[in-house]
N, CA and C atoms of all chains as a GROMACS GRO file, in nm:
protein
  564
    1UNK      N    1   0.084  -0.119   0.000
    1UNK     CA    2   0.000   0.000   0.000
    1UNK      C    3   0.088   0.124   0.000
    2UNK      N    4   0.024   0.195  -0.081
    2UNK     CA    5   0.133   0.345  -0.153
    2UNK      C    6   0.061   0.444  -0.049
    3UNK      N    7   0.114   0.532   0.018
    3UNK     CA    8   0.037   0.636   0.101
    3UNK      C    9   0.067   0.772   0.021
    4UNK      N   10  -0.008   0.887  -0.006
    4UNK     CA   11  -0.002   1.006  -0.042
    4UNK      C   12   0.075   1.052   0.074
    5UNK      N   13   0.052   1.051   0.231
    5UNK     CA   14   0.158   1.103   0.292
    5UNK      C   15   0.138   1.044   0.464
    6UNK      N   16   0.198   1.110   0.545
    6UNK     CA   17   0.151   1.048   0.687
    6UNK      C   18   0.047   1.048   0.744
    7UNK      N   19  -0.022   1.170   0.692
    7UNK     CA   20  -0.185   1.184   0.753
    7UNK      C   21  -0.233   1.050   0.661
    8UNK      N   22  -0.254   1.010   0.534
    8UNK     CA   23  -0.321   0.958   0.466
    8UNK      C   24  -0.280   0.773   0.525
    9UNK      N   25  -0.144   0.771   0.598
    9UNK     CA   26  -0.145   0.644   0.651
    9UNK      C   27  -0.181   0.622   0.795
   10UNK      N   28  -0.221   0.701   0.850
   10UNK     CA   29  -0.255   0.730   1.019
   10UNK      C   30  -0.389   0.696   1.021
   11UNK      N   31  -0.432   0.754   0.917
   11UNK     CA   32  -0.566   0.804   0.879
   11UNK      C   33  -0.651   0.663   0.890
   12UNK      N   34  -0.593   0.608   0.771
   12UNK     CA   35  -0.683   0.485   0.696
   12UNK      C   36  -0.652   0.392   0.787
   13UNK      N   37  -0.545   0.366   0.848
   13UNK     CA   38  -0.530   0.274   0.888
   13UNK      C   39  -0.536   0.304   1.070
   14UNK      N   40  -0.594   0.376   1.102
   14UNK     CA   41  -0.672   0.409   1.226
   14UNK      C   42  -0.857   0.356   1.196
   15UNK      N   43  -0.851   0.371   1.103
   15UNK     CA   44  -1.032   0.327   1.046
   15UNK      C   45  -1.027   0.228   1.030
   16UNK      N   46  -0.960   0.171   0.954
   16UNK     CA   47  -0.910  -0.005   0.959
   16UNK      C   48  -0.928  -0.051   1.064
   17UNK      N   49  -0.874  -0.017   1.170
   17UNK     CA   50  -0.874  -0.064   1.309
   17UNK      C   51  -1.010  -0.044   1.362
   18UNK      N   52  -1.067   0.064   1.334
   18UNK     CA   53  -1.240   0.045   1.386
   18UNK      C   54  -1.362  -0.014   1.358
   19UNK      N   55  -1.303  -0.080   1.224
   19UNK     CA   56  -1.396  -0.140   1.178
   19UNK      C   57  -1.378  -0.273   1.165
   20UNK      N   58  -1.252  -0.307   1.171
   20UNK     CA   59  -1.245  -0.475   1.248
   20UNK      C   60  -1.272  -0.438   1.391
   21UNK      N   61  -1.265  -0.366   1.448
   21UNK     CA   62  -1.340  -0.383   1.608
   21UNK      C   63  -1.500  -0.370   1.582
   22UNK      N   64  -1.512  -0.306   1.512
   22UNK     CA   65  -1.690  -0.279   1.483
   22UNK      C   66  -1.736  -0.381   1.485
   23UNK      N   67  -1.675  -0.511   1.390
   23UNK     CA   68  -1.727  -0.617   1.326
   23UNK      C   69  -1.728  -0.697   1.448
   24UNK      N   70  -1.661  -0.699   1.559
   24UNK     CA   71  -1.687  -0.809   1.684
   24UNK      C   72  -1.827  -0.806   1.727
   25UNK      N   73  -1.906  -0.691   1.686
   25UNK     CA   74  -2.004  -0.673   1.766
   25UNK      C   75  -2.136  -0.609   1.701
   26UNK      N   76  -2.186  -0.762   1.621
   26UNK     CA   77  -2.232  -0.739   1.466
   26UNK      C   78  -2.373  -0.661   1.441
   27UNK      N   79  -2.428  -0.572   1.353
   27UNK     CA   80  -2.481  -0.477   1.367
   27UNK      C   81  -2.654  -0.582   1.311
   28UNK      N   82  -2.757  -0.611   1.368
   28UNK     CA   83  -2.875  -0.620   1.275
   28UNK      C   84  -2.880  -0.597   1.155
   29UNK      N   85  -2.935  -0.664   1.052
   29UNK     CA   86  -2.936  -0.605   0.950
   29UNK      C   87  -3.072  -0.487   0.949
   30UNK      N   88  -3.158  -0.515   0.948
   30UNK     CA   89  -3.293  -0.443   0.953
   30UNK      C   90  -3.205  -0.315   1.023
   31UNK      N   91  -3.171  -0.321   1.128
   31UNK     CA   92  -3.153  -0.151   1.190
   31UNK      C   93  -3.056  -0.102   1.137
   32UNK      N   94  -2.882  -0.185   1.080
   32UNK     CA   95  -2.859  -0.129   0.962
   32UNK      C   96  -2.872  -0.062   0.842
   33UNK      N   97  -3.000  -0.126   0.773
   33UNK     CA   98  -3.031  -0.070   0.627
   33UNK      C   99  -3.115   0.036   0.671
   34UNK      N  100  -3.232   0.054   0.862
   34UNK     CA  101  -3.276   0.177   0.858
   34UNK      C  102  -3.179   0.300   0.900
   35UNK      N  103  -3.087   0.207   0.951
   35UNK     CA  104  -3.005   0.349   0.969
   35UNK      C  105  -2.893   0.405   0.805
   36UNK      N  106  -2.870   0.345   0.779
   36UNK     CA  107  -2.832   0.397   0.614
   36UNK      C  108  -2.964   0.476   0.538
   37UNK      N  109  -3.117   0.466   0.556
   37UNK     CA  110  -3.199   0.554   0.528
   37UNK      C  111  -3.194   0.638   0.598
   38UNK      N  112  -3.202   0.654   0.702
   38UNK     CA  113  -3.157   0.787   0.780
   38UNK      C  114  -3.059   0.865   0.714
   39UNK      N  115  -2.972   0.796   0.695
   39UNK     CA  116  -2.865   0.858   0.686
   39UNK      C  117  -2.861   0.957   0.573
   40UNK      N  118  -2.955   0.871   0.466
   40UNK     CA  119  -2.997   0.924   0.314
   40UNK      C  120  -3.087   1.029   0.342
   41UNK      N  121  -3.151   1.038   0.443
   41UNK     CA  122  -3.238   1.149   0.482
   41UNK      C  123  -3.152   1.267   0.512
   42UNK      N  124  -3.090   1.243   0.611
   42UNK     CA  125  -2.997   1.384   0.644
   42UNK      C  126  -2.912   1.438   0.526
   43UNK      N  127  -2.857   1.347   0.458
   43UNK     CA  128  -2.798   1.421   0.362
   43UNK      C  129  -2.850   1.514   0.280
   44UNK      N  130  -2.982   1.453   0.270
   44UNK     CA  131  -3.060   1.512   0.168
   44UNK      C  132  -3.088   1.669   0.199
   45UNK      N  133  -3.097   1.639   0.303
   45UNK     CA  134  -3.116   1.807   0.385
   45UNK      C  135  -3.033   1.907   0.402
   46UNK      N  136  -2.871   1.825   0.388
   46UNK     CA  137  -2.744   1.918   0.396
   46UNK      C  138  -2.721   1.994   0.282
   47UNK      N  139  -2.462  -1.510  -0.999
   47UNK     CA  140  -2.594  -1.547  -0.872
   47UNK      C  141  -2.718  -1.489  -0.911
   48UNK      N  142  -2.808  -1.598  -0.904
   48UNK     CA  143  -2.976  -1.576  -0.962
   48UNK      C  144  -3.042  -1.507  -0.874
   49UNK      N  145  -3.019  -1.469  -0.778
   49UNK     CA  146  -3.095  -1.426  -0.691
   49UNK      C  147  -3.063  -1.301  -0.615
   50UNK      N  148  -3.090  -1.182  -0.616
   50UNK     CA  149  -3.000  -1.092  -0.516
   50UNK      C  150  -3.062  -1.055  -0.411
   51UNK      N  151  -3.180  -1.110  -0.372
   51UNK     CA  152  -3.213  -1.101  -0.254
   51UNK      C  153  -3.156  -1.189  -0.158
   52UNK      N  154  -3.071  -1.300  -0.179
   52UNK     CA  155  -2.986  -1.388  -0.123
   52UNK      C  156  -2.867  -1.284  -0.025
   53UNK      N  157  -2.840  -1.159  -0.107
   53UNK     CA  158  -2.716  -1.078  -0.057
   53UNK      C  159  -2.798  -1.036   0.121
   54UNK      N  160  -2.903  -1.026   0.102
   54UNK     CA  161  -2.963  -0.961   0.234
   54UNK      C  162  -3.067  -0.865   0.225
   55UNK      N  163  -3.056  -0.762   0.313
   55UNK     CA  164  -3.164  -0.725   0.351
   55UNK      C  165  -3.176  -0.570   0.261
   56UNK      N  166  -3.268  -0.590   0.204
   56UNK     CA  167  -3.250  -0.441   0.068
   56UNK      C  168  -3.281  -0.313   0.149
   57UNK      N  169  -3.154  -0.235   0.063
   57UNK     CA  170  -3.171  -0.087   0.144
   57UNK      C  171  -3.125   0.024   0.076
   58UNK      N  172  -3.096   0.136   0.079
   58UNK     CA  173  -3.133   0.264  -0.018
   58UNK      C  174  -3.084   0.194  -0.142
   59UNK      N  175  -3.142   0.226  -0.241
   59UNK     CA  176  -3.083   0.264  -0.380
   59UNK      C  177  -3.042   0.395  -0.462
   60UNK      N  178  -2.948   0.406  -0.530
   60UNK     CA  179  -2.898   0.504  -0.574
   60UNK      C  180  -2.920   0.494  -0.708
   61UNK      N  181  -2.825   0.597  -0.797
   61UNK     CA  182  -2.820   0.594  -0.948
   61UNK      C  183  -2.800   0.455  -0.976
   62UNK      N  184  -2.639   0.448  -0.963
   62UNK     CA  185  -2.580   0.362  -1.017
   62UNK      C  186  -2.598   0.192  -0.941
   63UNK      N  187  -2.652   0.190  -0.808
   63UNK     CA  188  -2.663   0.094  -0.728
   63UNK      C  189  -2.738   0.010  -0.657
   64UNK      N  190  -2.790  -0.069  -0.630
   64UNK     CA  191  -2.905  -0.125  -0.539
   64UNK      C  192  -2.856  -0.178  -0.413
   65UNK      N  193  -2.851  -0.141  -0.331
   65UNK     CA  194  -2.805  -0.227  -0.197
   65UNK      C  195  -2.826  -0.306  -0.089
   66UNK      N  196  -2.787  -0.392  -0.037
   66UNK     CA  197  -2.848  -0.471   0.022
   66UNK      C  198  -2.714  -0.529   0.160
   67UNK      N  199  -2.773  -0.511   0.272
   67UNK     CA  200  -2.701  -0.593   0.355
   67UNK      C  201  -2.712  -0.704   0.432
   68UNK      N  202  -2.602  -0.749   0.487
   68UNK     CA  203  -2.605  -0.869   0.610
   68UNK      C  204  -2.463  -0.866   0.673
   69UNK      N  205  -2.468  -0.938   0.769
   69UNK     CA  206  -2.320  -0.963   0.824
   69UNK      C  207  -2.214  -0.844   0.820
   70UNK      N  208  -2.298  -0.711   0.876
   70UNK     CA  209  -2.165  -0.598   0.888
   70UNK      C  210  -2.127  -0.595   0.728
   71UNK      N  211  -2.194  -0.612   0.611
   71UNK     CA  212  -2.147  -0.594   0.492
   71UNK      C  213  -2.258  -0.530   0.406
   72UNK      N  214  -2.226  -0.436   0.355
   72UNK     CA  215  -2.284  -0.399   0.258
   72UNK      C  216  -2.266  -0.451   0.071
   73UNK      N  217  -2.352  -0.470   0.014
   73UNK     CA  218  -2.398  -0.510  -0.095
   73UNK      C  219  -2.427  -0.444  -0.173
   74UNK      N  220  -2.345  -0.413  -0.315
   74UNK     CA  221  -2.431  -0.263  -0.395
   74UNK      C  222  -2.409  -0.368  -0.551
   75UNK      N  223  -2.501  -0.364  -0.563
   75UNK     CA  224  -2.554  -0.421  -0.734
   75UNK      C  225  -2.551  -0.330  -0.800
   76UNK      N  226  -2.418  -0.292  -0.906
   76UNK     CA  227  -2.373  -0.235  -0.982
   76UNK      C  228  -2.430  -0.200  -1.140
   77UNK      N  229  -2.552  -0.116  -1.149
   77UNK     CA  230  -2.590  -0.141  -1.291
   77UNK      C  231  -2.481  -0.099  -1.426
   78UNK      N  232  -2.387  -0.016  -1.379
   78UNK     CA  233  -2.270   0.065  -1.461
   78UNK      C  234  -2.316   0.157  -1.525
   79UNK      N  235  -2.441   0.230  -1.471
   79UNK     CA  236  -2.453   0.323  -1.528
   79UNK      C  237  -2.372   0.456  -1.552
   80UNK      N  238  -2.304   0.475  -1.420
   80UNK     CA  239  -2.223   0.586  -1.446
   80UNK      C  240  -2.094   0.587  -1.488
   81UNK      N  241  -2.032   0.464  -1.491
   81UNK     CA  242  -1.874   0.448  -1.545
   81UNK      C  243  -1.890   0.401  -1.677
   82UNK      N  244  -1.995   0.295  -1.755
   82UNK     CA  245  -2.009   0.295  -1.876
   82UNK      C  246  -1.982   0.192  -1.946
   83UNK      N  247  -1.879   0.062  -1.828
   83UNK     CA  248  -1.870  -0.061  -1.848
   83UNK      C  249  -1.778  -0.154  -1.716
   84UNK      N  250  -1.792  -0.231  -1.755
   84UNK     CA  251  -1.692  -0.357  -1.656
   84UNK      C  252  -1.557  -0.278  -1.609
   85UNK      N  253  -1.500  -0.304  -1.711
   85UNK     CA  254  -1.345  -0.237  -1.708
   85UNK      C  255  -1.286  -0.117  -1.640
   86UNK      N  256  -1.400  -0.080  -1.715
   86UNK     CA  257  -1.392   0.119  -1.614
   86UNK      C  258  -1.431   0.064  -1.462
   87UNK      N  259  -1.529   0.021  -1.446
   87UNK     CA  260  -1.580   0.013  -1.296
   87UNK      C  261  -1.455  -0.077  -1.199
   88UNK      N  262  -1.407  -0.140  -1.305
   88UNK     CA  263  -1.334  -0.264  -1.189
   88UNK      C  264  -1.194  -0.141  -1.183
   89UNK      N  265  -1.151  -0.044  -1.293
   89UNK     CA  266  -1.026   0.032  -1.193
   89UNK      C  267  -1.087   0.150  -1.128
   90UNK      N  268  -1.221   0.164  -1.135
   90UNK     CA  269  -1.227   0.279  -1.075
   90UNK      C  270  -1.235   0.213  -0.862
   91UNK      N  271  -1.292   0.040  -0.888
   91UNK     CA  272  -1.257   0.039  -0.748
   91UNK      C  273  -1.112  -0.010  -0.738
   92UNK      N  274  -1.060  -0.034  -0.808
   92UNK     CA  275  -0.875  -0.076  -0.803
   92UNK      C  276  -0.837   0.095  -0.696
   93UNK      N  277  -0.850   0.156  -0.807
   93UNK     CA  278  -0.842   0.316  -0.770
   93UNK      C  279  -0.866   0.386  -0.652
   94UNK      N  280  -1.013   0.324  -0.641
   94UNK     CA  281  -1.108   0.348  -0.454
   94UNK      C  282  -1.008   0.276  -0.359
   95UNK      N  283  -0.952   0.184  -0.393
   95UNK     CA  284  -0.915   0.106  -0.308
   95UNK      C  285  -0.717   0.152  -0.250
   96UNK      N  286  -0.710   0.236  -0.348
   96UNK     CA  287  -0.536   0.280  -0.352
   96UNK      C  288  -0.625   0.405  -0.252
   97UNK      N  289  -0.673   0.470  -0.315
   97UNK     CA  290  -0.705   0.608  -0.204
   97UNK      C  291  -0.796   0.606  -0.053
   98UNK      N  292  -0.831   0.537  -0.058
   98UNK     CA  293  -0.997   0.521   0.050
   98UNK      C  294  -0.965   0.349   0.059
   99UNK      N  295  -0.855   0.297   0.138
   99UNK     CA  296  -0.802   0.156   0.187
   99UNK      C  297  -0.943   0.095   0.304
  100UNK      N  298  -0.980   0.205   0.374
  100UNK     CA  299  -1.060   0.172   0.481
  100UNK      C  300  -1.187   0.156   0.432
  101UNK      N  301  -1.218   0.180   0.316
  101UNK     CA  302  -1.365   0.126   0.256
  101UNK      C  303  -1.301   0.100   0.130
  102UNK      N  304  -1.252  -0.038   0.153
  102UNK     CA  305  -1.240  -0.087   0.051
  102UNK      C  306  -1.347  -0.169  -0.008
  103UNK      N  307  -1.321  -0.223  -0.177
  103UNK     CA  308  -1.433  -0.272  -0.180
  103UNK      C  309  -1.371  -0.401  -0.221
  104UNK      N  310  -1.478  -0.533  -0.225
  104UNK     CA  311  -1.395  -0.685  -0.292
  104UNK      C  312  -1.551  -0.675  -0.412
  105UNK      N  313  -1.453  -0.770  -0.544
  105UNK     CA  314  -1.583  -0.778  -0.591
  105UNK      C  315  -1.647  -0.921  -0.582
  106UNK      N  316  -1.739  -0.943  -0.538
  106UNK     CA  317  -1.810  -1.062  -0.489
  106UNK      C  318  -1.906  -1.156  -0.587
  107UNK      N  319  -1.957  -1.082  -0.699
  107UNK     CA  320  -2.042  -1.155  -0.772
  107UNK      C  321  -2.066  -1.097  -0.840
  108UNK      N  322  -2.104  -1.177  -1.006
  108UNK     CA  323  -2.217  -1.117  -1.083
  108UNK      C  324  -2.370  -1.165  -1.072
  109UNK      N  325  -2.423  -1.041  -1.146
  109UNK     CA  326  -2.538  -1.106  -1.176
  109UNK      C  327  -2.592  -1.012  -1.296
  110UNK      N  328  -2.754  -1.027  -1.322
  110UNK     CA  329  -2.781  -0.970  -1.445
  110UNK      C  330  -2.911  -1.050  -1.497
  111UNK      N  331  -2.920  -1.036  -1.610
  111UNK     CA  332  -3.041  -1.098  -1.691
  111UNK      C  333  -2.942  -1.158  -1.821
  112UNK      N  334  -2.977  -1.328  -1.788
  112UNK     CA  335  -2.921  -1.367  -1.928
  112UNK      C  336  -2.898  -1.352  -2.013
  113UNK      N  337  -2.789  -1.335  -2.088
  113UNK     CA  338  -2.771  -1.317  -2.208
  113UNK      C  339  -2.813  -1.148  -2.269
  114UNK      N  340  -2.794  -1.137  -2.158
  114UNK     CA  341  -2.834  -0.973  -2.209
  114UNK      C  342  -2.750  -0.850  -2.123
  115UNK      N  343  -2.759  -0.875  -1.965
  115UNK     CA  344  -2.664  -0.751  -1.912
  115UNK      C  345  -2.610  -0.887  -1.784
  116UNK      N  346  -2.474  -0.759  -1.750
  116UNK     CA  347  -2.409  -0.823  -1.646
  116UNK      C  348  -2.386  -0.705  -1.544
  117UNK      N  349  -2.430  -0.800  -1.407
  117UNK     CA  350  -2.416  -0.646  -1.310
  117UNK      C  351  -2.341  -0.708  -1.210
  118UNK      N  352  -2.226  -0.653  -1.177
  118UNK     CA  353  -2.134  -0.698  -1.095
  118UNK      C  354  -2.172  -0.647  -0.941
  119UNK      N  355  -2.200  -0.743  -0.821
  119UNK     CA  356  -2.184  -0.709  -0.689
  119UNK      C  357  -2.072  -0.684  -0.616
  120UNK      N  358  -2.056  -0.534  -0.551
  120UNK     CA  359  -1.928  -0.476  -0.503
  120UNK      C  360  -1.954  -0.532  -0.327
  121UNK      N  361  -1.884  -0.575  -0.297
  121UNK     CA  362  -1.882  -0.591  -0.119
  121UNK      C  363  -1.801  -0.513  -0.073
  122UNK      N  364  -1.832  -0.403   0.070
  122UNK     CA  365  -1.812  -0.314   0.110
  122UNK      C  366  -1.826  -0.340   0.283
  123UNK      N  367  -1.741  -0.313   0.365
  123UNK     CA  368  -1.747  -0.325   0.530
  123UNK      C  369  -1.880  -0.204   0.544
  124UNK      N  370  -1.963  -0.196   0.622
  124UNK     CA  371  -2.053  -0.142   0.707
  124UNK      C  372  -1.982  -0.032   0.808
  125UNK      N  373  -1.975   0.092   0.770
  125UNK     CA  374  -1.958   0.164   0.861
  125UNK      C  375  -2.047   0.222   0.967
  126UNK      N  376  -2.006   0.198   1.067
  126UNK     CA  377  -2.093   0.206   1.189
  126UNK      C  378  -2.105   0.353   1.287
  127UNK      N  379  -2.247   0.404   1.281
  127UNK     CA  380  -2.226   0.515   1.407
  127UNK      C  381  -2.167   0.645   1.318
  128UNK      N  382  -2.166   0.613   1.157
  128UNK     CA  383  -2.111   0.782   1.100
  128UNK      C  384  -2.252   0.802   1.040
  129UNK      N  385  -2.224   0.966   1.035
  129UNK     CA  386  -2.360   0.974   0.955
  129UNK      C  387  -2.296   1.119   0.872
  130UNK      N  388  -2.350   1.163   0.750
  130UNK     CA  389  -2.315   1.202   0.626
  130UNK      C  390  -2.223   1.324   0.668
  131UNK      N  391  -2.142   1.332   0.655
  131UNK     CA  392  -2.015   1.461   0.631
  131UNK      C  393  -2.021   1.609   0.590
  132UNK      N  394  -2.043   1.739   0.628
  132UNK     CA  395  -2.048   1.834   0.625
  132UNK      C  396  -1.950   1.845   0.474
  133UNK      N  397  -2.003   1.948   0.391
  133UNK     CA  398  -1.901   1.953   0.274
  133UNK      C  399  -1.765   2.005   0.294
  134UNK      N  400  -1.811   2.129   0.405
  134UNK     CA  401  -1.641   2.161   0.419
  134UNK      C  402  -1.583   2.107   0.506
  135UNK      N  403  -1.585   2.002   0.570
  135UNK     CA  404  -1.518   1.904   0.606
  135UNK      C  405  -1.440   1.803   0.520
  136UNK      N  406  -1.557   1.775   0.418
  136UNK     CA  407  -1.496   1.660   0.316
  136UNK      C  408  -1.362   1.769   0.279
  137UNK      N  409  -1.384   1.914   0.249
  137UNK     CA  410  -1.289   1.984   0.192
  137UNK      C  411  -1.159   1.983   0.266
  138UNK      N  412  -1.175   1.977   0.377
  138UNK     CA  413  -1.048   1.980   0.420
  138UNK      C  414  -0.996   1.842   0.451
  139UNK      N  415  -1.118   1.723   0.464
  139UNK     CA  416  -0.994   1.586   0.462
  139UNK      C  417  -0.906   1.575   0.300
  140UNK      N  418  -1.011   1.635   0.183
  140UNK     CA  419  -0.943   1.560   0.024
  140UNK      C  420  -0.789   1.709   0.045
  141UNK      N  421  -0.810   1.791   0.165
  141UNK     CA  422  -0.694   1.905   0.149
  141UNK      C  423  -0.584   1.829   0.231
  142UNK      N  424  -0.616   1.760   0.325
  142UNK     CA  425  -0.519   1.700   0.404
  142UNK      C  426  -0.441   1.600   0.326
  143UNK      N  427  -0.534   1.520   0.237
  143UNK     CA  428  -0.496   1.389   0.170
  143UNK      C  429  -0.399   1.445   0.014
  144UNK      N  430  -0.424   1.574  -0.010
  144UNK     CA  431  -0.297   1.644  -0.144
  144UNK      C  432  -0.366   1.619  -0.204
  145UNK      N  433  -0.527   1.639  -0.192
  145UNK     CA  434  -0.597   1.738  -0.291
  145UNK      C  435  -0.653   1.843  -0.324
  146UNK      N  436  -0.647   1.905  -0.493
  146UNK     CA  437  -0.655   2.061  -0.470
  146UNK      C  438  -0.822   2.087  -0.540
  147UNK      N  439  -0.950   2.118  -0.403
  147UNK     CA  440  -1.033   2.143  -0.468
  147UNK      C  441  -1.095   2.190  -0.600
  148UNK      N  442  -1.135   2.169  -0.682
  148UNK     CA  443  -1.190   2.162  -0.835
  148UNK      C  444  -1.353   2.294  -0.816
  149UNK      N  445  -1.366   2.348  -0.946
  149UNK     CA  446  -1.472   2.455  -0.901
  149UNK      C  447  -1.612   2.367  -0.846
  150UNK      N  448  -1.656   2.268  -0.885
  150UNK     CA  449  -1.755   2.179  -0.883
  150UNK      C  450  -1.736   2.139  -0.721
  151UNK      N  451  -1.902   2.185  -0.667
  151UNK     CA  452  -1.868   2.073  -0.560
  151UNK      C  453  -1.829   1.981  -0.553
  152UNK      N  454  -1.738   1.898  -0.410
  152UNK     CA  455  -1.762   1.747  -0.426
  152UNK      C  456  -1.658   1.699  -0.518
  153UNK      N  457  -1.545   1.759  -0.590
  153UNK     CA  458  -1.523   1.731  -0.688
  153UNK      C  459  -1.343   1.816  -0.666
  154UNK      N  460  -1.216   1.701  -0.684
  154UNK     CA  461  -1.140   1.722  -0.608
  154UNK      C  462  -1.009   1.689  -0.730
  155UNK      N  463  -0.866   1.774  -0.681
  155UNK     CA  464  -0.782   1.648  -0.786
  155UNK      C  465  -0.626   1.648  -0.725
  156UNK      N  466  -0.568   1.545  -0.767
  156UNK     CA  467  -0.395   1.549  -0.775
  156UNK      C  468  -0.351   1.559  -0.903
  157UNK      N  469  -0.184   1.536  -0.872
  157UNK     CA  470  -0.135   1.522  -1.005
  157UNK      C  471  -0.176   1.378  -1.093
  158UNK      N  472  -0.239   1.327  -0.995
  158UNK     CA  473  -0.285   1.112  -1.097
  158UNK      C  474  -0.405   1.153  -1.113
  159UNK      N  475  -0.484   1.179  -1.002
  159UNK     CA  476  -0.646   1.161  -0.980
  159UNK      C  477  -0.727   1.227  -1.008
  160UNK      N  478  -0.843   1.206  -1.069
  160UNK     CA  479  -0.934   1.341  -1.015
  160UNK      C  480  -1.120   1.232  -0.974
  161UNK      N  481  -1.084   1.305  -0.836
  161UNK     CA  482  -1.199   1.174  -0.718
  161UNK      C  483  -1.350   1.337  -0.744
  162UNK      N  484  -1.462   1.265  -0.752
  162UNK     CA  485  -1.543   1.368  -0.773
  162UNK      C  486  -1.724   1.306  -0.713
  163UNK      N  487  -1.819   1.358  -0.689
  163UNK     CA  488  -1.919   1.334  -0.600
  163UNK      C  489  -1.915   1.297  -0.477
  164UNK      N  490  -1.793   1.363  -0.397
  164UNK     CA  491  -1.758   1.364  -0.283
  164UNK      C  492  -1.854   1.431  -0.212
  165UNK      N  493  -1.987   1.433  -0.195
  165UNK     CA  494  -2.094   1.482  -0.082
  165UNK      C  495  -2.178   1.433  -0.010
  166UNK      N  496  -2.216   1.466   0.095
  166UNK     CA  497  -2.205   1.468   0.208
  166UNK      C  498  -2.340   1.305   0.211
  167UNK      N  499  -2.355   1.252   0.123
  167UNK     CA  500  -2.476   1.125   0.084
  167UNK      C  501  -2.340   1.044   0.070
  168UNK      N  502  -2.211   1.060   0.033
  168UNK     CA  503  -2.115   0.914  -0.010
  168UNK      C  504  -1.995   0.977   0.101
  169UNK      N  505  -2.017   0.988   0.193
  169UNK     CA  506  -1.892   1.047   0.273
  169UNK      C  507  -1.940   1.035   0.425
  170UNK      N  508  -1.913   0.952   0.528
  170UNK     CA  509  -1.976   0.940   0.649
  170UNK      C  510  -1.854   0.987   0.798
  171UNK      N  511  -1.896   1.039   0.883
  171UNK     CA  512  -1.762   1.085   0.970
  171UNK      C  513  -1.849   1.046   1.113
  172UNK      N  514  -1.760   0.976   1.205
  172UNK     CA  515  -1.771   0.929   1.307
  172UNK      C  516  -1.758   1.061   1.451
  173UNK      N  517  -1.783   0.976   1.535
  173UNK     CA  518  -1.803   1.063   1.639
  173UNK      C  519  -1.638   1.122   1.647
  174UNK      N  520  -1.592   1.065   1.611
  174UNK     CA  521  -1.418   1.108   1.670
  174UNK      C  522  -1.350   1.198   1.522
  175UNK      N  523  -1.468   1.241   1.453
  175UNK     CA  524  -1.443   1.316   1.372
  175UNK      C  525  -1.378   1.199   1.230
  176UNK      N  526  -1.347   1.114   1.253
  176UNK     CA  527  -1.314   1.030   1.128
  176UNK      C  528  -1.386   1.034   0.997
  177UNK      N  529  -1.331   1.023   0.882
  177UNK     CA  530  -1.411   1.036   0.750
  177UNK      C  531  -1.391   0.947   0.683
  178UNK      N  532  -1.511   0.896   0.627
  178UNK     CA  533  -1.495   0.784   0.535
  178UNK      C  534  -1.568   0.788   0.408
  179UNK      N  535  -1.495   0.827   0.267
  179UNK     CA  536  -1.554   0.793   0.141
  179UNK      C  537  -1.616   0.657   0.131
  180UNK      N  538  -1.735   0.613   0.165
  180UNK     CA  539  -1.828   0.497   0.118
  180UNK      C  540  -1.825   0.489  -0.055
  181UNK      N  541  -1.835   0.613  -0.128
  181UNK     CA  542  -1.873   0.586  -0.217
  181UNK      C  543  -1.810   0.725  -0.317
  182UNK      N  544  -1.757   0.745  -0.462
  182UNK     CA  545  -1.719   0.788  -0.539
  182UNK      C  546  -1.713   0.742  -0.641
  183UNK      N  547  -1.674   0.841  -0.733
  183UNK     CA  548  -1.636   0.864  -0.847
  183UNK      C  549  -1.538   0.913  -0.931
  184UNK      N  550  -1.410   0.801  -0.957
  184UNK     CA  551  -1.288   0.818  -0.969
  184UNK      C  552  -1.224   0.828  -1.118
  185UNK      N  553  -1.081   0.906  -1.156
  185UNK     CA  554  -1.054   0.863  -1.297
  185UNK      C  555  -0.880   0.917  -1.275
  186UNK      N  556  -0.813   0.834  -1.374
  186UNK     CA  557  -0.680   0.858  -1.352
  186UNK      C  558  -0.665   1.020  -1.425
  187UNK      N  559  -0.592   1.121  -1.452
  187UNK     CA  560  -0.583   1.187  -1.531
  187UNK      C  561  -0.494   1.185  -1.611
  188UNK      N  562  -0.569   1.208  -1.756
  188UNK     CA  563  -0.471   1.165  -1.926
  188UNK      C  564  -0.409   1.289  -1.915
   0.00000   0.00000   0.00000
């Protein structure tokens, strides 16, 4: 993996890390896909 | 795969996408409408995947209508607890990352890239301020 610079490897690979921890602690699907509509809601408004 | 309700549980659709999850994964059924074919789409996530490592995508399946179209399924991790990104925020992560905003919202470049529909519907930021491109629109520059 090629990094643009130190922020861009701190960065990603700090999120990396939260989302294999995320995954221990697995999300519903149903309240998943309503919360991704939500989510489509707020945007819509921004 | 004949079936794409098999991927899970269906949820927003977009232009280019239909989505569907399960298992902390998201599912987007790729019609290609906006890249224009296979080829383009598979480097534009080669591409997603050099810039935006933390939403990466794998490609998991086709599907389609026989003999007539092919729609490739992108698999994507589930980001959890973000919700859509203020624009000038996105502006200053693509400024942090050595890119130089473009007049177009949303719409960003380097000396290789130029990453564009960067708003605030394909861009999610966590409580700890983290940002994550879910979703774009990428091209090398000729």
């Amino acid at each position: 993996m090629t990094y643009f610079n130190q922020f861009h490897k701190e960065a990603s690979e700090r999120k990396m890390r939260k989302i294999a921890e995320s995954k221990l602690s697995p999300t519903n699907s149903v309240d998943a896909v309503n919360y991704m509509k939500r989510n489509v809601e707020i945007a819509s408004k921004m | 795969m004949e079936n794409v309700f098999d991927l899970g549980v269906p949820g927003p659709s977009g232009n280019e996408n239909d989505t569907y999850f399960s298992d902390d994964c998201v599912y987007k059924v790729n019609n290609l409408l906006n890249c224009g074919g296979l080829l383009r789409l598979l480097d534009k996530v080669k591409i997603h995947n050099e810039i935006f490592p933390d939403t990466f995508y794998q490609l998991h399946a086709f599907t389609g209508f026989d003999g007539r179209t092919v729609m490739p399924v992108l698999k994507q991790d589930f980001v959890k607890d973000a919700e859509p990104t203020p624009q000038i925020a996105i502006d200053t992560y693509m400024a942090a990352l050595g890119f130089d905003r473009l007049e177009q919202t949303g719409r960003y470049a380097n000396d290789t890239y130029t990453v564009w529909d960067l708003v605030p519907r394909n861009v999610l930021r966590d409580r700890d301020g983290d940002i994550f491109v879910v979703d774009a629109e990428i091209k090398r520059n000729e």
